[in-house]
Structures are given as C-alpha cells and as structure tokens.
N, C-alpha and C positions, 0 to 999 in steps of 0.2 A: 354250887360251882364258884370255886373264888377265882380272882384274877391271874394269880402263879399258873393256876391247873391251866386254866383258859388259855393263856399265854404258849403254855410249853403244849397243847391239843391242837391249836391252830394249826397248822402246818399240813399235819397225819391228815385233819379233819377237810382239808381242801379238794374235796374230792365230790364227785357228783353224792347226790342226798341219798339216802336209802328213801323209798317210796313213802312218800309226803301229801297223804291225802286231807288237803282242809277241810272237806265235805267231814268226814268223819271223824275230824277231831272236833269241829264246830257246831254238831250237829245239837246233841242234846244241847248246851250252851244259847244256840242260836232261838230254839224253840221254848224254851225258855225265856228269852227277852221278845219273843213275838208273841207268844201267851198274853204278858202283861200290855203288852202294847195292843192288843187288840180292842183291851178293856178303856184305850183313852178316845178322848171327842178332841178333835180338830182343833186347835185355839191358836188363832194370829191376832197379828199387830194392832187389830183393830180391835182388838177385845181388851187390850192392855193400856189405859191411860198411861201418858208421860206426860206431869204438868207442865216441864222447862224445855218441850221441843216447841219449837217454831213451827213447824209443819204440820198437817192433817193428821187424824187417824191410819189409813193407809201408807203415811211415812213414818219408815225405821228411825228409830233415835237411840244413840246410847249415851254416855257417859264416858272422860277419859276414868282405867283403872285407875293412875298414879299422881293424879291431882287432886289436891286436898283445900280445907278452906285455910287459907291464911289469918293466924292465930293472931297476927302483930294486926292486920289490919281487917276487922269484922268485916263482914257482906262485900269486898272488894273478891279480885279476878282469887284463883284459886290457883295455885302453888304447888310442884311437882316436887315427888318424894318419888324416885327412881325403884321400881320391885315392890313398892306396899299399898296393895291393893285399898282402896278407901270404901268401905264398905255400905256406906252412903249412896254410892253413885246410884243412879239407875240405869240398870240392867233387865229391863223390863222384856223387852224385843230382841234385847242377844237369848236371854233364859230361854224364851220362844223360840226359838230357831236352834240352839240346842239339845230342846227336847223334841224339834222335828224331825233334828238329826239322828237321835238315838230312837226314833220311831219306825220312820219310813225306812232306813237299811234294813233294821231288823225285819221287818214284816217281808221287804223284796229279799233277805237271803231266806228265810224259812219256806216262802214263794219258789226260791230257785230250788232245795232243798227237796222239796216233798207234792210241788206242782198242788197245792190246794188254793182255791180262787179266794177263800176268804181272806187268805192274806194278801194278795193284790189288790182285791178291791178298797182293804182298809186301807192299805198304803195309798189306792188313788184317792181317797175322798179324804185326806189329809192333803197332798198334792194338788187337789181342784182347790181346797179352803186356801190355803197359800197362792195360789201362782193362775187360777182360771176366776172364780168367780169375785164378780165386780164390787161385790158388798167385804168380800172380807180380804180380798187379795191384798198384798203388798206390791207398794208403787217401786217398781225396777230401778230404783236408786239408794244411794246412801248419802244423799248429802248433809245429812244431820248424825252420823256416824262419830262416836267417841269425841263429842263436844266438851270442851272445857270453858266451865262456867266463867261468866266474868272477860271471857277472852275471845271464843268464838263460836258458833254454832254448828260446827262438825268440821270435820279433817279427811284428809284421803286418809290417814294410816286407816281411820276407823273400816276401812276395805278389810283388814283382815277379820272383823267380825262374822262376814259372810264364809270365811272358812270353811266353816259347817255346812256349809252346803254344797261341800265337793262331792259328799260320799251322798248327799240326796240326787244328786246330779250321775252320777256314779247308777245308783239304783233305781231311776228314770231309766237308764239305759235297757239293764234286766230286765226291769217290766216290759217295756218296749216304749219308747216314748210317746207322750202323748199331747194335750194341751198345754201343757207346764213348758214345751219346748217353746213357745212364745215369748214366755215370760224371761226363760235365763235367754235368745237372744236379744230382747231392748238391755236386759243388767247385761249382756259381754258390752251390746254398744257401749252402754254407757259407761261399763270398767274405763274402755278402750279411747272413748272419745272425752270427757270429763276432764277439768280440773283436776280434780279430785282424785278419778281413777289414772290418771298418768302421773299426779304425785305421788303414788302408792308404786306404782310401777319402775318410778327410778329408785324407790326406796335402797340400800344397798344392803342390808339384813335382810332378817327372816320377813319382814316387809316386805320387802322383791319378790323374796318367793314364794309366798302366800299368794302374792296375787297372781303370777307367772302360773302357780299350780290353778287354781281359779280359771285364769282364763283358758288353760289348756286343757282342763276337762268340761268347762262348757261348750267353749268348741267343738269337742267329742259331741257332745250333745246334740249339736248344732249341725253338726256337719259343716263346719269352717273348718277348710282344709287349708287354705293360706293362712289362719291365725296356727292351728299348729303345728305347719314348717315354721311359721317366723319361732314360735314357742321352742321348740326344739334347738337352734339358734341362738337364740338367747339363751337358754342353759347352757351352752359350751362355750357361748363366747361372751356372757357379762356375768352370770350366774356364780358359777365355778369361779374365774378370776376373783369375782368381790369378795367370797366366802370361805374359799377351802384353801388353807396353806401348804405347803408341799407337802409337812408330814401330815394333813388330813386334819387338824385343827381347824375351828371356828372362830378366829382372832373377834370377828365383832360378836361374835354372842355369850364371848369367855369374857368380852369388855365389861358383860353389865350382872348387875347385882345377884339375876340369877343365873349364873353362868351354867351350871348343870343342867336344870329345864331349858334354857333357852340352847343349848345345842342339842341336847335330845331333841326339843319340839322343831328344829328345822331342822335335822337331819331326818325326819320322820316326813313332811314335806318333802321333802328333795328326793327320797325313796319313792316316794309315791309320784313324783314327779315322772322318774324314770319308768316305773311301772304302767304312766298315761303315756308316756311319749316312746320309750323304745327299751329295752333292756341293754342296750351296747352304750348307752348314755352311762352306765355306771366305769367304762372303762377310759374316758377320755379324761384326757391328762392337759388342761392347757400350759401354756408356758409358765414358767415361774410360781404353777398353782399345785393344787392337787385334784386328786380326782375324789367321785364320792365313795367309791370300792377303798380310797384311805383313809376318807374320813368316816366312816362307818367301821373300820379295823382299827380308828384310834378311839376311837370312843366305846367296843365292845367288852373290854376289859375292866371299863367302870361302870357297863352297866351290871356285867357280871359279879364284879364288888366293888361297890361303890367305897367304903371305907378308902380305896385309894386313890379316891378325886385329888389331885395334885393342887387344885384351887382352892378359892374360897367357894365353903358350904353356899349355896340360895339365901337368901334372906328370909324368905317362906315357902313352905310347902319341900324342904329337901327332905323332908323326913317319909314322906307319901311316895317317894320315886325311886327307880323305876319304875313304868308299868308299861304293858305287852307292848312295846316300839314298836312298829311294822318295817322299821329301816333292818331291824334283824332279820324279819318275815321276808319281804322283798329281795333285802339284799343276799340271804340262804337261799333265796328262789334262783335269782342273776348270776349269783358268783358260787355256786355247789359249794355253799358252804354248812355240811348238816351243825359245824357249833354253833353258828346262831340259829340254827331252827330250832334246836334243840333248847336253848338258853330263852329265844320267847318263848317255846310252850309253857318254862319253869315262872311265867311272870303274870302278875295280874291284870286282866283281859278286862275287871269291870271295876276300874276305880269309883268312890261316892262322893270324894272331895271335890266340891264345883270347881272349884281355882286350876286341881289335875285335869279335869274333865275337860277345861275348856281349851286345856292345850295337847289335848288328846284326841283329834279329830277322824282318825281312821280307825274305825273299829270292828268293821267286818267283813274279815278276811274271806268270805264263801263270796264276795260281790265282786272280788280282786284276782280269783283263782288264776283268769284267763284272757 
C-alpha cells in the first residue's frame, strides 16, 4: 500500500472494522514466541556485573545511549552526540528487562490463548526472580539509570528504561496479580515521589509520556485509582498541549535527529496510553493542540510509505522501520478505522535489531484485546 492509495481509501475506509479478531490472527505467532520462551531460566540484575555503577548488585544501572568519550580530552566526562548510540555503554540491566519483556507477555498471551498452566507458571517464576525473591529481586528504584560517565551517576530520563515493563505489568494483570504487585507499588512510589521520578515527569517529549504511560498502567496494577484520574488529566491537559500540533505533528520529536522513530516510538505510547486510560482520550482536542486521532492520521501515510517522510531520514536504524506500530492497532480499534488494521497486519510484528526493539515496547496485542 503506498501513501496516494492510503490517502485517497481513508475516507471510504472510516467506518466500523469488518470483524477483527487478535486471538486468531495472533495465535500461531504468539505460540510460537511462548514455545521458545519457555526454554529460558530467569536471569536479573543480580546476575549481570556493572563495573562503573555506584550501587549494589540488586541496583539497576545503565548508561547514557548518546554519550561518548571525548576524543580532545582522554578519560575526562564524556560528550553527547545527539541519535548515535555508543556501543560501549553498558546496557547490561536494560538487555535484562528487555528480554523479560519479550518473555513474560508472551507466555501470559499464549496462557490467555489456550488456558495451559505451563505457561503461567513460567511466566511466574520469571516474575518471582525479578520482583518477589530477596536474593535476586531488583531494588524498586532507578537511581543509577542512564549515567553519564564523568558527569553523574544517573538521571531521571533514565525512567524510560523501565518502559518495558508496561506490558509485564500489563500481563501480571492476565495472570491475575500476584506478589510482584509489591514490588511495582514501592517503583510507582518511587516514580512519583523521587527526584528523579518527577524530573522524568515534567520531561516535555516522549519523556513525559513514557513515564505518564508507566505510571498509569502500574496504577492498573495497583489499584491507584486517584494516580489514574490525575493520569487521565494530565493526558488532556499537559500531554496533548506539549506534543501534538493542530495538524497532529510531533514538533519535539521531528526536532531530533531521529525524527521518524522518535514520532513513531511516542505515538505508539500515547496509543497505548489511551487504550490504559479510556478510548474517548483519542478524541479530545485541546486548545491551540491537536488531538492524537490527528496525529495518528498524520503520520499513517508514512508509515504506509515511508519514501514520502517530508523530513530528514534518522540518523540510524531508518532503514529497519516501520514495524507493527500498535498506535495503528489501537487507533483502528478507537476510531473504526479498518485502514490501519489492515496496514499493521501488513508490517513486521518481530523486528531482531536491538536498537528497533528497544523502541518497540508493545508487542502483544492478545494482552491488549480488552
């Protein structure tokens, strides 16, 4: 499908979906990635040395992406270069928790799927090694999150590392929750109360809403019903202002060097946002903004064909993208639109590029139906 065709079908295509069942499009797919995942062993933060974190075994540590060493002055602070990932860092503890990610959905959708206990139970005894037991748990913080050498020992941005752990959060639900619900309310506290987690929070990019999505699917989790009214809230009324222009534009994520992923990867967030919080979220229009039903309609046209991205190409990884958005997924669920259903099913559901992956954080749709 290229963009003309897209363009001139929109219209015709606005109409309730013809019957959209994810179970059955997902199904071999899902069994499939629960197959192989059954075959892995539990492995946290405490099994992963990180020589340059300050903190324990049981504290998260990453590395900033886009800081490098400064070539003019050896072993001094390290130096940002905006979109080019420095292949050095360690990424020891994000790898971890992104292979949790692509673990534990999978096993709680082919669980929701076909009701067999082995894959529940695999999923819990992945979810006790993370978040119950004392020896290998992770401590409910990020204060050592995307440290840049030479300069400081972690950042609030570094909060969107935990990302990935919406959609484990997400598939704690399915299972039915259990002990792990201890662990994501001290990390909401500590999102919420922190330094750290309330710099992350005014962030005014896809910052904001990482975390905003964060906190309002732990919440879910939680059962904080006052964090998501306030969450709700803030989508219409800081959310939407900072990000979506009238015609549906992402002015801050067209700013930076990867302007293609970086508006994919947070309209893909903010879909899923509204799919935690309400579906009528996608229709509100603040003043002088837009809403995300246009910025989802301004961007579907290149995801359809990209050759007519109006901007500059990414700096890396534009050649790997799209892959299966769920802002399509959702946004066809919300607004009966069968062209985007139709246009994710045409896109790739299981990218292998770490770099796509990590900005690819919702990836099974059987956990999201309802």
């Amino acid at each position: 499908m290229n963009r003309r065709q897209f363009c001139l079908g929109a219209a015709a295509l606005a109409v309730a979906p013809s019957v959209f069942d994810i179970d059955a499009i997902e199904h071999g797919r899902v069994l499939r990635l629960a197959a192989k995942a059954l075959s892995e062993t539990p492995l946290t933060v405490t099994s992963i040395p990180a020589p340059r974190s300050p903190g324990n075994p049981h504290e998260y540590y990453s590395e900033a992406d886009y800081w490098w060493p400064d070539e003019a002055h050896p072993g001094g602070p390290y130096i940002r270069r905006d979109g080019f990932s420095n292949p050095a860092k360690f990424t020891g503890h994000r790898d971890a928790v992104i292979r949790l990610s692509l673990i534990v959905p999978a096993l709680a959708a082919a669980w929701r799927l076909t009701g067999e206990r082995r894959y529940a139970d695999h999923a819990r005894a992945h979810l006790d090694a993370w978040f119950v037991d004392p020896a290998t748990r992770m401590a409910p913080h990020l204060e050592y999150a995307q440290a840049i050498v030479g300069l400081n020992k972690g950042r609030g941005i570094g909060i969107i590392d935990t990302l990935h752990l919406v959609e484990v959060a997400r598939a704690c639900q399915i299972l039915g929750p259990g002990r792990e619900v201890d662990w994501f309310r001290d990390y909401l506290r500590w999102m919420t109360t922190s330094a750290n987690g309330q710099s992350e929070r005014d962030e005014k990019n896809n910052h904001g809403s990482c975390w905003l999505l964060q906190a309002a699917q732990f919440a879910r989790l939680t059962g904080d019903g006052a964090l998501i009214a306030w969450a709700r809230a803030c989508f219409e009324t800081v959310i939407l202002p900072q990000q979506i222009a009238e015609d549906g534009r992402q002015p801050l994520e067209l700013a930076r060097t990867k302007p293609y992923s970086y508006s994919l990867f947070n309209l893909d967030v903010l879909a899923t946002l509204c799919r935690t919080l309400g579906d009528d979220l996608w229709h509100v229009v603040p003043p002088g903004a837009g809403s995300l039903e246009q910025a989802v309609s301004f961007m579907a046209p290149f995801i359809a064909d990209k050759k007519t991205w109006p901007y500059p190409p990414d700096v890396e990884q534009f050649d790997k993208l799209p892959v299966r958005q769920v802002s399509l997924l959702f946004g066809g669920l919300a607004l009966k639109r069968q062209d985007y259903l139709d246009l994710w099913r045409q896109l790739d559901p299981d990218p292998t590029e770490g770099e796509v992956i990590r900005n690819y954080p919702i990836r099974q749709p059987v956990l999201w139906r309802d």
